[in-house]
N, CA, C and O atoms as a GROMACS GRO file, in nm:
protein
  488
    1UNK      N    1  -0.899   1.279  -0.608
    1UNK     CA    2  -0.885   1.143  -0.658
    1UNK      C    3  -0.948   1.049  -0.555
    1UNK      O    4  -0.941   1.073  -0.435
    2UNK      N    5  -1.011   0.936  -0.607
    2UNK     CA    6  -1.090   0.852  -0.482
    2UNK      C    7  -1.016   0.748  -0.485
    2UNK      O    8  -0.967   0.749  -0.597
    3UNK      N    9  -0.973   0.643  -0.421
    3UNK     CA   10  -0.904   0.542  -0.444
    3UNK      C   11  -1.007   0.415  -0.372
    3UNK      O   12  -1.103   0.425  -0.295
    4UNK      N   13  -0.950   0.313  -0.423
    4UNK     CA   14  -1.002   0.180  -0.388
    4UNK      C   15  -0.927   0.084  -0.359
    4UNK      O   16  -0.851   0.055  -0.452
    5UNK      N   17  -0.913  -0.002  -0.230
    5UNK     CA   18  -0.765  -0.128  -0.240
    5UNK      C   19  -0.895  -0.216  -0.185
    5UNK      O   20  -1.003  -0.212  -0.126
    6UNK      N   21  -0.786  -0.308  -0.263
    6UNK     CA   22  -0.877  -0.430  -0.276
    6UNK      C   23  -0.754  -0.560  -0.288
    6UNK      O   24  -0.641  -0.520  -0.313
    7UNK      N   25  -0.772  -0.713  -0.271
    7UNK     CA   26  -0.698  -0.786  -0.291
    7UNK      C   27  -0.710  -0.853  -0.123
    7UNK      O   28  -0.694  -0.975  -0.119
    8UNK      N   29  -0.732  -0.793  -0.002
    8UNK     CA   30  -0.727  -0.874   0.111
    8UNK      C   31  -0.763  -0.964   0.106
    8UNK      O   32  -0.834  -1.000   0.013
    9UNK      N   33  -0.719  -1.067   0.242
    9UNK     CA   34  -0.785  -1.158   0.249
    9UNK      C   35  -0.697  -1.232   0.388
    9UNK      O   36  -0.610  -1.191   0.465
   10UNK      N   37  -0.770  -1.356   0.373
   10UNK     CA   38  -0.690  -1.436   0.496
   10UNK      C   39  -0.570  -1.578   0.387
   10UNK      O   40  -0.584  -1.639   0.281
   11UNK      N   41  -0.464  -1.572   0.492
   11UNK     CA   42  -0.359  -1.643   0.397
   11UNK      C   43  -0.283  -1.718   0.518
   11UNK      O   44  -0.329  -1.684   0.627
   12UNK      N   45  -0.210  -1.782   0.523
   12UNK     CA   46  -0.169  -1.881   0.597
   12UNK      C   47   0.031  -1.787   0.583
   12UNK      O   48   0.093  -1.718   0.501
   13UNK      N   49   0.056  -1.852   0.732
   13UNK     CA   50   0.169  -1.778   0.739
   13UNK      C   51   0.295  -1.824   0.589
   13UNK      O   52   0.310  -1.943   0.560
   14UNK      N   53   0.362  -1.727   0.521
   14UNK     CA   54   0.492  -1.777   0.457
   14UNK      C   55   0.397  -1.780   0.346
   14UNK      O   56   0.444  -1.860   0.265
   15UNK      N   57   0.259  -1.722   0.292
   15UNK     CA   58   0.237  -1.718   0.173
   15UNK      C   59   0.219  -1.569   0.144
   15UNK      O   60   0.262  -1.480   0.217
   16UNK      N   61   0.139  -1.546   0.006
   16UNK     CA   62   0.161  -1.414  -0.056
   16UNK      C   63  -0.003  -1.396  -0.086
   16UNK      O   64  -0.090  -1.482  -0.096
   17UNK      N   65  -0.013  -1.234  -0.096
   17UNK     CA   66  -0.134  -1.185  -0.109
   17UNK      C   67  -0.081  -1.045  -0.262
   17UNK      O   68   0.024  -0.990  -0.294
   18UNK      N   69  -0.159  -1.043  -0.291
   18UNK     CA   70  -0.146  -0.856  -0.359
   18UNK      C   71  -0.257  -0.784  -0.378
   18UNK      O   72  -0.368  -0.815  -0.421
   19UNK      N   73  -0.195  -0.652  -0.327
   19UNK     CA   74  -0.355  -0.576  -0.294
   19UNK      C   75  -0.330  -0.497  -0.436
   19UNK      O   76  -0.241  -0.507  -0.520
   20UNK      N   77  -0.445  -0.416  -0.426
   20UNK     CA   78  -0.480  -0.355  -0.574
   20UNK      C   79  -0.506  -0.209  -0.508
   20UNK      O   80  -0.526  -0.199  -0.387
   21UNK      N   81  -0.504  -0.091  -0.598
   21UNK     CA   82  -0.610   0.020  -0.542
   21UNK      C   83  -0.536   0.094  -0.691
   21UNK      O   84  -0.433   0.130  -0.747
   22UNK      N   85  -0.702   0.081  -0.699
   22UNK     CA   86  -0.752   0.138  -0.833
   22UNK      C   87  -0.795   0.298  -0.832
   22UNK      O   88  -0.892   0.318  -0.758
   23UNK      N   89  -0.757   0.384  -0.881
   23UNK     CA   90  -0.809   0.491  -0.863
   23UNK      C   91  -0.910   0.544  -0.958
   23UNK      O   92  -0.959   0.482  -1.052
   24UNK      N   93  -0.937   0.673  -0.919
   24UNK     CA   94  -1.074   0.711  -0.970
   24UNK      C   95  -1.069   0.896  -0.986
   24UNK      O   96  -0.999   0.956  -0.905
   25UNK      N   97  -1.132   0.962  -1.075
   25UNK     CA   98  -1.122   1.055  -1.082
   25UNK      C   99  -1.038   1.172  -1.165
   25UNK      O  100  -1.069   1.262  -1.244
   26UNK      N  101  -0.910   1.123  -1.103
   26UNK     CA  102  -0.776   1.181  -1.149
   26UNK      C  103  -0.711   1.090  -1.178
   26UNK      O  104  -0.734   0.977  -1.136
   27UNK      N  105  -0.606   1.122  -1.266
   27UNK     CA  106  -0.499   1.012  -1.326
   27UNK      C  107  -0.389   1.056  -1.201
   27UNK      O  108  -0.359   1.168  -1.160
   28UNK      N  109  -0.325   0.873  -1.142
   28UNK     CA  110  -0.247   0.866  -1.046
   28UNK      C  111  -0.107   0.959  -1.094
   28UNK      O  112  -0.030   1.024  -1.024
   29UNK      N  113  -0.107   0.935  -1.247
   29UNK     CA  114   0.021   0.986  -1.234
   29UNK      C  115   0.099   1.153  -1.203
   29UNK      O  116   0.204   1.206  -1.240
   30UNK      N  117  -0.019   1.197  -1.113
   30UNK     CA  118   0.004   1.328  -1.101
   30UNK      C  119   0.085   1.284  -0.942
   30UNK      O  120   0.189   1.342  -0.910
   31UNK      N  121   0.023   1.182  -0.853
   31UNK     CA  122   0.049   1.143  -0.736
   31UNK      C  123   0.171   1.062  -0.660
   31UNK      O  124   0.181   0.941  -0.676
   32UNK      N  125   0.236   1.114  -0.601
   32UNK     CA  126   0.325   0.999  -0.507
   32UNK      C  127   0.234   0.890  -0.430
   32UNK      O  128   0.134   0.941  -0.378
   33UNK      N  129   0.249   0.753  -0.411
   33UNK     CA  130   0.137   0.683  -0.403
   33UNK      C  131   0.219   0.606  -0.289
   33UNK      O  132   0.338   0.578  -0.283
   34UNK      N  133   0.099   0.578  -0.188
   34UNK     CA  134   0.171   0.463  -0.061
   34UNK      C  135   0.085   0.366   0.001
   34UNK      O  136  -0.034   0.395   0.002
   35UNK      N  137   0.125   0.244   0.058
   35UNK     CA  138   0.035   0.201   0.160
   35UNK      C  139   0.078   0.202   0.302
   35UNK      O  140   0.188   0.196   0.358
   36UNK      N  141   0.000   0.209   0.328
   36UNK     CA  142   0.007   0.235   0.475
   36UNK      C  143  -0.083   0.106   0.593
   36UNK      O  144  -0.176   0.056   0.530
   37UNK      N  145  -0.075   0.055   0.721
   37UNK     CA  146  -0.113  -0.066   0.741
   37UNK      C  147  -0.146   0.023   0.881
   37UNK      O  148  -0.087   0.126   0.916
   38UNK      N  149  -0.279  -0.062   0.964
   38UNK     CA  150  -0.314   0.035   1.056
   38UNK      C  151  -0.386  -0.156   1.162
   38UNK      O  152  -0.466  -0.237   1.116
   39UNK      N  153  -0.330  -0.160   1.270
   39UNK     CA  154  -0.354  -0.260   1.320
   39UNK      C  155  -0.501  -0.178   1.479
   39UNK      O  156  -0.511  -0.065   1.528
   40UNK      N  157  -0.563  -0.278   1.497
   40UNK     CA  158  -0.666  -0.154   1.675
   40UNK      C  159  -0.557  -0.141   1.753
   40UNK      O  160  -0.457  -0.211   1.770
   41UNK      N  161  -0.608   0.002   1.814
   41UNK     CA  162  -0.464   0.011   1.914
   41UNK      C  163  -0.398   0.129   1.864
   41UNK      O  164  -0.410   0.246   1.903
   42UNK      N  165  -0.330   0.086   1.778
   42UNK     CA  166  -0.238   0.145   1.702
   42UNK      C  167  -0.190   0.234   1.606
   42UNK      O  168  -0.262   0.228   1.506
   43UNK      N  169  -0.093   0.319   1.594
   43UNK     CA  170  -0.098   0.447   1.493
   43UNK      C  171  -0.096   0.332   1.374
   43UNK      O  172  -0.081   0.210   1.369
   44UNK      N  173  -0.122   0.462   1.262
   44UNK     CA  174  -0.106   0.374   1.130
   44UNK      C  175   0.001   0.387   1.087
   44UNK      O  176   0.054   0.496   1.105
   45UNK      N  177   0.070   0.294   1.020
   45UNK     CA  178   0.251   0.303   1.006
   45UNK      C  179   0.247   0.310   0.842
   45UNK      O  180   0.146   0.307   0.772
   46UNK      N  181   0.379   0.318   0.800
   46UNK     CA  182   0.405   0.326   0.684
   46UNK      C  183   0.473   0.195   0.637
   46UNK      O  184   0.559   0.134   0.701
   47UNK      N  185   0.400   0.147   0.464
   47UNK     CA  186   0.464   0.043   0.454
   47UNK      C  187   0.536   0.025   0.355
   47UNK      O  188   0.642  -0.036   0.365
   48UNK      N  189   0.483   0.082   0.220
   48UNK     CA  190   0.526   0.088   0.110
   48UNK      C  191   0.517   0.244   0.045
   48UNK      O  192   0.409   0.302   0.058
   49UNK      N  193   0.612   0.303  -0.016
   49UNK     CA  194   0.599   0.440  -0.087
   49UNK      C  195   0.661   0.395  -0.256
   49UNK      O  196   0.730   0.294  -0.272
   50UNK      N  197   0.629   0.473  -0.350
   50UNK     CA  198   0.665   0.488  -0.477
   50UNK      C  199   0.617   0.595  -0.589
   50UNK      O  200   0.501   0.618  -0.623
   51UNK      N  201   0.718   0.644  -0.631
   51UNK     CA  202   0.705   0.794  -0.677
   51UNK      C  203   0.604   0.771  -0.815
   51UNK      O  204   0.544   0.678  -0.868
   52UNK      N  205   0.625   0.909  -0.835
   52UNK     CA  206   0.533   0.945  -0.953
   52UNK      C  207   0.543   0.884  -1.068
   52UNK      O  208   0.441   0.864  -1.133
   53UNK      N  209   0.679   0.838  -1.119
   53UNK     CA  210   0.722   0.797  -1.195
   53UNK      C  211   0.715   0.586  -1.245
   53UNK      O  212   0.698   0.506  -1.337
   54UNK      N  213   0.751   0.603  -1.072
   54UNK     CA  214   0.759   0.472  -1.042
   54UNK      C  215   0.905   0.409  -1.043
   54UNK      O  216   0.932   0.290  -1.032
   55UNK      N  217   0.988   0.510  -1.056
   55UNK     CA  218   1.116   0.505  -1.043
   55UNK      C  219   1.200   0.480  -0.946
   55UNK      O  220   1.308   0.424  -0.966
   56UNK      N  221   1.151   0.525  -0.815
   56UNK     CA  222   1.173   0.516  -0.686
   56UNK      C  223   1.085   0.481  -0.573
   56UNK      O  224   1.007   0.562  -0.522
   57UNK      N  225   1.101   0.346  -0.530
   57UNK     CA  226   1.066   0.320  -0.412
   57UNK      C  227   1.118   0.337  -0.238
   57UNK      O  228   1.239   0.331  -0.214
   58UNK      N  229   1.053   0.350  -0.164
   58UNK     CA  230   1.081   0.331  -0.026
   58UNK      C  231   1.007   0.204   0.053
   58UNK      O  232   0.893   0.176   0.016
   59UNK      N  233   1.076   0.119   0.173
   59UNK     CA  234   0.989   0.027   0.206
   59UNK      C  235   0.996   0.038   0.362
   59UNK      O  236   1.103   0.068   0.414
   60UNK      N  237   0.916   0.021   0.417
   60UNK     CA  238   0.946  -0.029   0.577
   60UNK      C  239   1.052  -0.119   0.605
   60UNK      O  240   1.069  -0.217   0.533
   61UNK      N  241   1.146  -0.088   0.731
   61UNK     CA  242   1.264  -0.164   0.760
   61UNK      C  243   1.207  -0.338   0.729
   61UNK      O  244   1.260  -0.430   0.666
   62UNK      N  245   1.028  -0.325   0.837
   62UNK     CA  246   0.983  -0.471   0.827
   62UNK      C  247   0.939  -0.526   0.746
   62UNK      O  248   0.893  -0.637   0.772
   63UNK      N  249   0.930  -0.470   0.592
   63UNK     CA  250   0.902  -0.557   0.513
   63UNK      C  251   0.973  -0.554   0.393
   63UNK      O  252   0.931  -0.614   0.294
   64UNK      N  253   1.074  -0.491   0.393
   64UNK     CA  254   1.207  -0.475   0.267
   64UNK      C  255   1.267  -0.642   0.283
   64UNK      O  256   1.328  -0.716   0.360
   65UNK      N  257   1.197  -0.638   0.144
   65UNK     CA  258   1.288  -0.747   0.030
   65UNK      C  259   1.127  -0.888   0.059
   65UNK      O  260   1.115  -1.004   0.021
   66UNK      N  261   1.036  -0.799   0.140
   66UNK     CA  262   0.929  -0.919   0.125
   66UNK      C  263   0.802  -0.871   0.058
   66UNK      O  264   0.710  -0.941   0.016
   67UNK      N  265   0.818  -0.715   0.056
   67UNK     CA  266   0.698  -0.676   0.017
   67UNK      C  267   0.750  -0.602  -0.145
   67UNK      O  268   0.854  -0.537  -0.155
   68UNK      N  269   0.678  -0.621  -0.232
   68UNK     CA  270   0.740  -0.481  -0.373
   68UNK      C  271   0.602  -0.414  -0.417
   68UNK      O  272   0.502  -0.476  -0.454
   69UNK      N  273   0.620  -0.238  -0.403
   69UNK     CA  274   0.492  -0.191  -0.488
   69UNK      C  275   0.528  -0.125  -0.610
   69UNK      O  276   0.633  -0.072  -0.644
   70UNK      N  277   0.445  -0.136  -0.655
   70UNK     CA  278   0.463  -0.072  -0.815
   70UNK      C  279   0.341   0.001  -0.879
   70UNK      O  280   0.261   0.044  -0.796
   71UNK      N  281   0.320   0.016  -0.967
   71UNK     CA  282   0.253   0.137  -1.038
   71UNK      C  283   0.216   0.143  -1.146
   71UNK      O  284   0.306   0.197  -1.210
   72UNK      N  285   0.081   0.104  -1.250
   72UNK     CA  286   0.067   0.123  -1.395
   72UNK      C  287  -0.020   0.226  -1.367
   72UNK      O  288  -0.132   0.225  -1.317
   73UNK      N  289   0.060   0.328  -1.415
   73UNK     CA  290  -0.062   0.431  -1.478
   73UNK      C  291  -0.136   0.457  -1.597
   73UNK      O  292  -0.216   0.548  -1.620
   74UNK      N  293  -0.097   0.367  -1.668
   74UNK     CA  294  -0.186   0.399  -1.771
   74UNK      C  295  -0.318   0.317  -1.731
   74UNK      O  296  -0.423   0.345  -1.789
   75UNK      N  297  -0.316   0.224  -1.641
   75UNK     CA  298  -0.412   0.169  -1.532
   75UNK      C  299  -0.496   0.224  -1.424
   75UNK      O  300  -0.601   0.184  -1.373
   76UNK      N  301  -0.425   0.322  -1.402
   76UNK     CA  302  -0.456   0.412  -1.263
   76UNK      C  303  -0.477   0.298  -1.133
   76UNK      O  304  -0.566   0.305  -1.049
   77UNK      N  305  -0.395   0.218  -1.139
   77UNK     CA  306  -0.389   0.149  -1.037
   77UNK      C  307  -0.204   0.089  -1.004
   77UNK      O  308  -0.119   0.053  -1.084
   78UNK      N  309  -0.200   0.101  -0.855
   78UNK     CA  310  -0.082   0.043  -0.825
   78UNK      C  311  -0.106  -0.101  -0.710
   78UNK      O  312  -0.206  -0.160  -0.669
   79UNK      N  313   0.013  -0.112  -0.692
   79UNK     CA  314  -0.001  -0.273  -0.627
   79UNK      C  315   0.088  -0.295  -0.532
   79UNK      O  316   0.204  -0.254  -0.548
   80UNK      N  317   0.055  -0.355  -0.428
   80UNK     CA  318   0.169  -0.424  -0.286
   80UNK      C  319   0.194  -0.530  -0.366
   80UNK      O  320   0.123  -0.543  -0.466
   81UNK      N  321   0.297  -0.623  -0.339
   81UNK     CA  322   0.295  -0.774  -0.386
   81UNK      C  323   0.345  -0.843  -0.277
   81UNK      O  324   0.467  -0.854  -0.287
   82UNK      N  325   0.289  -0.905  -0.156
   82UNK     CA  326   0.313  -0.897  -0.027
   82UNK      C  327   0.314  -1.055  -0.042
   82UNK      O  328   0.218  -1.132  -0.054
   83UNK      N  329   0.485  -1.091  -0.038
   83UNK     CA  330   0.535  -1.272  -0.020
   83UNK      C  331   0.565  -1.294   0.154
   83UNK      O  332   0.551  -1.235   0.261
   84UNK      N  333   0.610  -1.407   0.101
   84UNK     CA  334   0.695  -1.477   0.312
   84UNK      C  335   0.571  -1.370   0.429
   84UNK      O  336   0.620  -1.300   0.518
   85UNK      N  337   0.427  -1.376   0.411
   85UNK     CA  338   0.384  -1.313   0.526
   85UNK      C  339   0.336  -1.400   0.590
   85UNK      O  340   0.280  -1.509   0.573
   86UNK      N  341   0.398  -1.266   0.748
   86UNK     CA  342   0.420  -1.330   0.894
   86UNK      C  343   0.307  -1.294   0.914
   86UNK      O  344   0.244  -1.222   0.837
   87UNK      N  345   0.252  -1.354   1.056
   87UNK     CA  346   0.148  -1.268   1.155
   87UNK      C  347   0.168  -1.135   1.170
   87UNK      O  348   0.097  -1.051   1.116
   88UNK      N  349   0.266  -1.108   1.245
   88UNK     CA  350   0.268  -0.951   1.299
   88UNK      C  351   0.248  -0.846   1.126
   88UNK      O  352   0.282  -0.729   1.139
   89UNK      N  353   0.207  -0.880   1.006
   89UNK     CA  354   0.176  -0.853   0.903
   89UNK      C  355   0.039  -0.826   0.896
   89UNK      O  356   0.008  -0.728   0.828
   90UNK      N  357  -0.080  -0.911   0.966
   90UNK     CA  358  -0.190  -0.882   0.923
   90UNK      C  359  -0.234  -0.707   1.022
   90UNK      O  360  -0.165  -0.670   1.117
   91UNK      N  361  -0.327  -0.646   0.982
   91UNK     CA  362  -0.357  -0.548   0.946
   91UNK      C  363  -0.488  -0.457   0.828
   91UNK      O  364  -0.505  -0.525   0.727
   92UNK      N  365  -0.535  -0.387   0.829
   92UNK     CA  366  -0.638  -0.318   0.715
   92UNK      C  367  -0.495  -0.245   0.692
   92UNK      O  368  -0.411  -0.188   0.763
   93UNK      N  369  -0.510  -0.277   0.562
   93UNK     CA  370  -0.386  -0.165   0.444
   93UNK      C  371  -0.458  -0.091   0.361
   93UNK      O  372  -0.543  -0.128   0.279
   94UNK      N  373  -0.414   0.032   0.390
   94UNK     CA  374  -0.464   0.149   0.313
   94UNK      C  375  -0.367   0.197   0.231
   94UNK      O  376  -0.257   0.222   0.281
   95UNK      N  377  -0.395   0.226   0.052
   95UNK     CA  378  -0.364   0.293  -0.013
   95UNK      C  379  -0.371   0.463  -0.010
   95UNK      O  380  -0.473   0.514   0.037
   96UNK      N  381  -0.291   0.527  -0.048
   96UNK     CA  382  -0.295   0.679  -0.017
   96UNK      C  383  -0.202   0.734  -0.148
   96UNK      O  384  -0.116   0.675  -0.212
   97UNK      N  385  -0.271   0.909  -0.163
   97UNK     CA  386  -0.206   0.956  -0.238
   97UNK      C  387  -0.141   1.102  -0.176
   97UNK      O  388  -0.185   1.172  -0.084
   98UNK      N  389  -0.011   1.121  -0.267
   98UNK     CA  390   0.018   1.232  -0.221
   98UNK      C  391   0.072   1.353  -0.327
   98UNK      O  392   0.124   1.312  -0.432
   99UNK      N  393   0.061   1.526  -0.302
   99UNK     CA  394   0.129   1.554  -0.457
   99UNK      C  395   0.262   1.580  -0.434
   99UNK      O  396   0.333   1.617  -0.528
  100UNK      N  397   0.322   1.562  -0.285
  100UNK     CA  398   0.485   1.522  -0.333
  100UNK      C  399   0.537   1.397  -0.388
  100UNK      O  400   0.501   1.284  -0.352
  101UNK      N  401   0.642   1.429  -0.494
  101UNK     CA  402   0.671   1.286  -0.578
  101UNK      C  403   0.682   1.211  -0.478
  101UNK      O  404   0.655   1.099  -0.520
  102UNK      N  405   0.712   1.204  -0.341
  102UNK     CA  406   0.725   1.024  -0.275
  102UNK      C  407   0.717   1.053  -0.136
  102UNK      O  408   0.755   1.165  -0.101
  103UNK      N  409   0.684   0.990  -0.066
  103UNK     CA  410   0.639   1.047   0.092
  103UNK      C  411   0.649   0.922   0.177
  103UNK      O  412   0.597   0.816   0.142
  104UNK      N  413   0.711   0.936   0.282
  104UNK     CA  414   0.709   0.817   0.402
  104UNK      C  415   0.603   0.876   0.515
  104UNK      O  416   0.567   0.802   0.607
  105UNK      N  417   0.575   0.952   0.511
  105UNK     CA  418   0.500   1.032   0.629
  105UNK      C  419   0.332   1.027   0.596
  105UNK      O  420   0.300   1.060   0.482
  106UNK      N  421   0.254   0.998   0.663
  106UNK     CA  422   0.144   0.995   0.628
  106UNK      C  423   0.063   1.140   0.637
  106UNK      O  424  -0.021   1.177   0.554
  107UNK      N  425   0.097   1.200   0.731
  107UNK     CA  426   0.069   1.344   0.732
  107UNK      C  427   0.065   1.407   0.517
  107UNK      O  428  -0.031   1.439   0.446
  108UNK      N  429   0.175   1.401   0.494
  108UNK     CA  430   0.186   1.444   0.349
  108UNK      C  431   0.060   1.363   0.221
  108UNK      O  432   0.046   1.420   0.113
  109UNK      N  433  -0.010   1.252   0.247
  109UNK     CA  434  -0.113   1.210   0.212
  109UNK      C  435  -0.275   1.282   0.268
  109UNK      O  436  -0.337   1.273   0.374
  110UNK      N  437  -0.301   1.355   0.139
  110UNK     CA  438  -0.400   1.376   0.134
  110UNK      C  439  -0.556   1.289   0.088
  110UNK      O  440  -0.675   1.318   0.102
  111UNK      N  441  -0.499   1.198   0.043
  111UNK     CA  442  -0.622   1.104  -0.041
  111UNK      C  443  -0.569   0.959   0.008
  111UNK      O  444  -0.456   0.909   0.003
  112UNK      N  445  -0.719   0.898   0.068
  112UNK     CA  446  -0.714   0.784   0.115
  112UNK      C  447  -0.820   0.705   0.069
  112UNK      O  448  -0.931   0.751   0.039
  113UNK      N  449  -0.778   0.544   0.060
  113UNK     CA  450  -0.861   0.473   0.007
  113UNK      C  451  -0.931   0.401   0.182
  113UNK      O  452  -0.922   0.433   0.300
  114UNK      N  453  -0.994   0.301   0.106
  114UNK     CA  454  -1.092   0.291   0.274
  114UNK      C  455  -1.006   0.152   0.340
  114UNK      O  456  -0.981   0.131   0.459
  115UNK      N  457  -0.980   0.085   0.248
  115UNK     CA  458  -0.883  -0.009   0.373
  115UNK      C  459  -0.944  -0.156   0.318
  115UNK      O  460  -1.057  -0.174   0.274
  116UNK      N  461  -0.815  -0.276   0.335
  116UNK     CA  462  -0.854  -0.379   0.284
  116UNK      C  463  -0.818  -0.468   0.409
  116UNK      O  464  -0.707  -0.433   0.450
  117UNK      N  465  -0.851  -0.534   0.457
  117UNK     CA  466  -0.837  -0.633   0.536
  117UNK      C  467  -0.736  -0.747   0.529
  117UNK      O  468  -0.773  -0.846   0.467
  118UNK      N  469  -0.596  -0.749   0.592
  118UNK     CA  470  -0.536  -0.874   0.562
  118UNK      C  471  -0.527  -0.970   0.717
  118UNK      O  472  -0.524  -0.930   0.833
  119UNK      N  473  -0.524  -1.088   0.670
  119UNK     CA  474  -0.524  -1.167   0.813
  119UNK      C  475  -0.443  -1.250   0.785
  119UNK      O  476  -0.440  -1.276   0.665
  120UNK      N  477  -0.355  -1.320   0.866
  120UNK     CA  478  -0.276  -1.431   0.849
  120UNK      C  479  -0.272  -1.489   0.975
  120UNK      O  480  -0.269  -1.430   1.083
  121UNK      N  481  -0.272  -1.631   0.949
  121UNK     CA  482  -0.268  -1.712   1.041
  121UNK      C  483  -0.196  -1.803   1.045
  121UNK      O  484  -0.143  -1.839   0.940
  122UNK      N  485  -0.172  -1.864   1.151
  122UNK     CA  486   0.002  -1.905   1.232
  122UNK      C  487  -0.031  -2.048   1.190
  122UNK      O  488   0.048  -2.139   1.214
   0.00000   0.00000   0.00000
């Protein structure tokens, strides 16, 4: 499956962005689907997870109750919906797939999209 995220951009602190990643190839709904945020420097962390179904989500401690992802597959695309963002938020966010129904670990992602750019400023 190839994926694509898209939606970055630069946003001013305490507003909202939503990324996109559209897939390609295979239908998502075979996939546990996540994003993941990767700052220089730094490992890439986990930010958002949501199962196959779309039934079950997981979120990062730092962005539960600011960030929600979700999932149309009959779209083959899922979505961050990223409100109230801080600085320590910006980052390239990568979409990823995985074939366990839901994964916090990035190791368990086999399919990666190339990365969208978010910036926020203070």
């Amino acid at each position: 499956v190839q994926l694509q995220a898209s939606g970055g951009g630069l946003v001013q602190a305490g507003g909202s962005l939503r990324l996109s990643c559209a897939a390609s190839g295979r239908t998502i709904s075979r996939y546990g689907m996540g994003w993941f945020r990767q700052v220089p420097g730094k490992e890439r962390e986990f930010v958002a997870a949501i199962s196959l179904s779309g039934t079950s989500t997981f979120y990062a401690d730092s962005v539960k109750g600011r960030f929600s992802m979700s999932r149309e597959n009959a779209k083959n695309t899922v979505y961050l919906q990223m409100d109230t963002l801080k600085a320590e938020d910006a980052a390239v966010y990568y979409c990823a797939a995985t074939t366990m129904i839901i994964s916090v670990n990035p190791s368990s992602y086999a399919y990666w999209g190339q990365g969208t750019q978010v910036t926020v400023s203070s």
